[in-house]
C-alpha positions in Angstrom: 47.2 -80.4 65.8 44.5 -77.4 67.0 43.6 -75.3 64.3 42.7 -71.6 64.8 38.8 -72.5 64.0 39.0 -75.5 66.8 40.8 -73.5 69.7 38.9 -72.0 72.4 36.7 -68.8 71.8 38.8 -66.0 74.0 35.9 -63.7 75.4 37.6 -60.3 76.4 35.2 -58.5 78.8 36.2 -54.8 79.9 35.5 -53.5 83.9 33.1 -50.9 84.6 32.1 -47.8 81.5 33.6 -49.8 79.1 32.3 -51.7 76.2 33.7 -53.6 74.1 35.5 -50.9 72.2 37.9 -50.8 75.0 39.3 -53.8 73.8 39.9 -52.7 69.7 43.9 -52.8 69.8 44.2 -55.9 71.6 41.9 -57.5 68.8 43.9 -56.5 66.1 47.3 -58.0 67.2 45.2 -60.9 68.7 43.9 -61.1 64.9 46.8 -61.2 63.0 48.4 -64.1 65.3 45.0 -65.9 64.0 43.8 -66.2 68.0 39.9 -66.7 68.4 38.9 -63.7 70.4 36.0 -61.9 70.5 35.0 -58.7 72.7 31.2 -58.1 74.5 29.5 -55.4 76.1 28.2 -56.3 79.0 24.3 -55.4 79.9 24.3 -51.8 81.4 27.1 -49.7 79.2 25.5 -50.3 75.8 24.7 -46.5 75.8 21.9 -47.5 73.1 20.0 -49.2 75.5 16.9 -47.0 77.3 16.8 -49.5 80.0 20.3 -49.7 80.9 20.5 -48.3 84.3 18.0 -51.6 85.4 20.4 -54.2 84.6 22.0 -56.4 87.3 25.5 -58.2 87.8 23.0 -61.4 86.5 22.7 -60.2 83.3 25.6 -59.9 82.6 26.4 -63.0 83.9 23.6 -64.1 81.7 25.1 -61.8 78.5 28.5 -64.0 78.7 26.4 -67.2 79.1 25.3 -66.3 75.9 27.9 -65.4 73.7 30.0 -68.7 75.1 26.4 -70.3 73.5 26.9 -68.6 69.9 30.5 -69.5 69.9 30.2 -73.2 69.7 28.7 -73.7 73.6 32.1 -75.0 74.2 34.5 -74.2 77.1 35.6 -70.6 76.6 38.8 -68.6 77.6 37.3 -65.4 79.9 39.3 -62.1 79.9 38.4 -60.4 83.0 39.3 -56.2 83.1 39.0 -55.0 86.4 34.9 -55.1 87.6 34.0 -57.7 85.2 35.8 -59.3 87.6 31.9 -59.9 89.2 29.8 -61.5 87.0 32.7 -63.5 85.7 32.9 -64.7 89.2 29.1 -66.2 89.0 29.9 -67.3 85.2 32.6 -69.5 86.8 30.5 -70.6 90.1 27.6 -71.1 87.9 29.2 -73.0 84.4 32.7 -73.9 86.0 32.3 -76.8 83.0 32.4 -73.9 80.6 35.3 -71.9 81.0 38.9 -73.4 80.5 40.6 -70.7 81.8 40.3 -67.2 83.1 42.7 -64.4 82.5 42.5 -61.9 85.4 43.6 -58.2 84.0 44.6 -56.0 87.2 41.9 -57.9 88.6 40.9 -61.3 90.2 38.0 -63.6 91.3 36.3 -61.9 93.9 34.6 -63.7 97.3 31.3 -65.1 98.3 29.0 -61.9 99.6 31.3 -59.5 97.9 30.0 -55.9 96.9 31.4 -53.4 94.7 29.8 -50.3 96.6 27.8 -51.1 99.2 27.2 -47.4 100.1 26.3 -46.2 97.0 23.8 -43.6 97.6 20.1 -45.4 97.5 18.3 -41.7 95.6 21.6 -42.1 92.9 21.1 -44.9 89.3 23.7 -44.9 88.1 28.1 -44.0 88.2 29.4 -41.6 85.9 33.0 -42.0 84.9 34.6 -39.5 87.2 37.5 -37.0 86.8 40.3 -38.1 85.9 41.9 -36.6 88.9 39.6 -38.4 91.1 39.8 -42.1 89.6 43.7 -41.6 89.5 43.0 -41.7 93.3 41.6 -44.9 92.4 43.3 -46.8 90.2 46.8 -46.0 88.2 46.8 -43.7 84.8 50.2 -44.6 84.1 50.8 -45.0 80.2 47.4 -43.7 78.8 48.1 -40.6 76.3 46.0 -38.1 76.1 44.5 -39.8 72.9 43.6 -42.5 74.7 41.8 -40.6 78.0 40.0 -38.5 75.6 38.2 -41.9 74.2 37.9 -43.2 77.5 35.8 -39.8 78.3 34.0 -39.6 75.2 32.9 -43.4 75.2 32.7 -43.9 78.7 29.1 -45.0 79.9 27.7 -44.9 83.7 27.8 -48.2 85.7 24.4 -48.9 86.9 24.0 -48.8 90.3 22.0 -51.9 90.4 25.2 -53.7 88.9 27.6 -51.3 91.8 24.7 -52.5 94.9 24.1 -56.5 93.9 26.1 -58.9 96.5 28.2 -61.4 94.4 26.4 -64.9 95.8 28.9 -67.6 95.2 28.8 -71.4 96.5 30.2 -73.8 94.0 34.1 -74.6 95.0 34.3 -76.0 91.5 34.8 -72.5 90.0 38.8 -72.7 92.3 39.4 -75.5 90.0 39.4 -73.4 87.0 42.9 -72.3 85.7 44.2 -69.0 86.4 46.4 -66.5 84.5 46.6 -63.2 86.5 48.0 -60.0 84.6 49.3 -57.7 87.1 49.9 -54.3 85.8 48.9 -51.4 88.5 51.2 -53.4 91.5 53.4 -56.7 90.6 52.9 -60.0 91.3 54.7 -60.4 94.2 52.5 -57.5 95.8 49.8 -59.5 95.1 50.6 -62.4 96.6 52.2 -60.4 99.6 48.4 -59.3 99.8 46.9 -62.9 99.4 49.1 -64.1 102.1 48.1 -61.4 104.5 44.4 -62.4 104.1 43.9 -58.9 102.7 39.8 -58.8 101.7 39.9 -57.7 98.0 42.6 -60.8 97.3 40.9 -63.9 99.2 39.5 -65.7 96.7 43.0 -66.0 95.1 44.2 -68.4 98.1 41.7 -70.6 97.2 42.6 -71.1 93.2 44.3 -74.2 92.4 46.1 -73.5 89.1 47.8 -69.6 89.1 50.1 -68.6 86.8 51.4 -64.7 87.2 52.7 -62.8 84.8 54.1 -59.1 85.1 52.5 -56.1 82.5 53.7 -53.7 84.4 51.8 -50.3 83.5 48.8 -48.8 84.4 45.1 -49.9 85.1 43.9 -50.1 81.9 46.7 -51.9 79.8 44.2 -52.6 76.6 45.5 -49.0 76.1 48.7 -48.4 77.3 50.4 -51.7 76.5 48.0 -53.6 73.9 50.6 -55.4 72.2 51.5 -57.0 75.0 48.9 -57.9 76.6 47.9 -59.6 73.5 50.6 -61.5 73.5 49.9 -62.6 77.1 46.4 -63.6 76.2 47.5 -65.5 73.5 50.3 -67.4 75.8 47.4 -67.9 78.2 45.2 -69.5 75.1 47.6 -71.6 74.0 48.5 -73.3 77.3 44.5 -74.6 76.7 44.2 -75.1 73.4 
């Protein structure tokens, strides 16, 4: 029988301006159903850091190396929110051995060679979190009060362009062997795999994954917010299929 202090560490990992504060209401439900989770910042939004702006998709593939170390060095569970989706992509090409599965938020694995923003402007260091008018052009709203996008502006910090430029350099095909949960919230599942099966660019890699479940959190892009309850109930389904 697995007790909660054998099962897995679940690392939850939050896409680009986010730290791990965007992750607080999925902790506490994840908490009181006694579920091993823990939430990182990944190197470039701690906005207490002077140096910030320098860091690079490998440290923060480093910073998750390293809190997968303090927890036990043991194969972790990885909670990907949309651009972590990067250096959790060279965690799982580079330590395949230490992740036992990943859980994709409106987000997946992304391909060999991949760049984020390949024309960001060379004179500009680093991405501020636009208007909200603007990234709704981007990437759904739907479901986030107005309690919830005031945080998001307050706490926000810029992505580093260095993070924004870096070509994702994948070659192990190990990291396909990994599990998969993907948490489609912004489009369903079946849009997805519409768009794996038409070869579109951004879902490739998912083609290649041996083990996918799907499951359907229909809401907007940043369903930590909107729907936290939930989606700590999916993490937790996705946690216990490994422990």
């Amino acid at each position: 029988m697995t007790t909660p202090t054998s099962s897995p560490i679940t690392v939850l990992i939050a896409g680009h301006w986010l730290g791990a504060w965007a992750w607080d209401e999925v902790l506490e439900h994840l908490e009181t159903n006694h579920t091993r989770a823990v939430a990182m910042t990944l190197p470039g939004l701690d906005g207490d850091d002077t140096n910030r702006a320098a860091k690079t998709l490998d440290d923060q593939a480093a910073a998750i190396r390293d809190v997968i170390a303090q927890h036990g060095d043991q194969p972790a569970i990885l909670v990907a929110h949309s651009g972590a989706n990067a250096p959790v992509s060279l965690i799982l090409d580079r330590h395949p051995e230490l992740v036992s599965r990943v859980v994709w938020v409106d987000s997946g694995p992304v391909a060999d060679g991949s760049v984020f923003a390949p024309d960001f402007p060379d004179e500009l260091e680093e991405l501020p979190l636009p208007s909200f008018d603007a990234l709704g052009q981007q990437a759904s709203l739907e479901g986030l009060s107005a309690e919830a996008l005031e945080r998001f502006r307050v706490r926000a910090v810029p992505e580093p362009a260095s993070v924004l430029r870096q070509p994702v350099e994948l070659a192990n095909e190990a990291r396909h062997g990994v599990p998969t949960t993907l948490v489609c919230c912004s489009m369903s599942g079946e849009q997805v795999m519409e768009l794996v099966q038409a070869g579109h660019p951004m879902f490739a890699e998912v083609a290649n994954l041996e083990h996918v479940d799907i499951v359907d959190l229909p809401t907007g892009h940043w369903p930590m917010w909107s729907r936290p309850r939930d989606l700590a109930k999916v993490i937790r389904s996705a946690a216990s299929q490994t422990s």
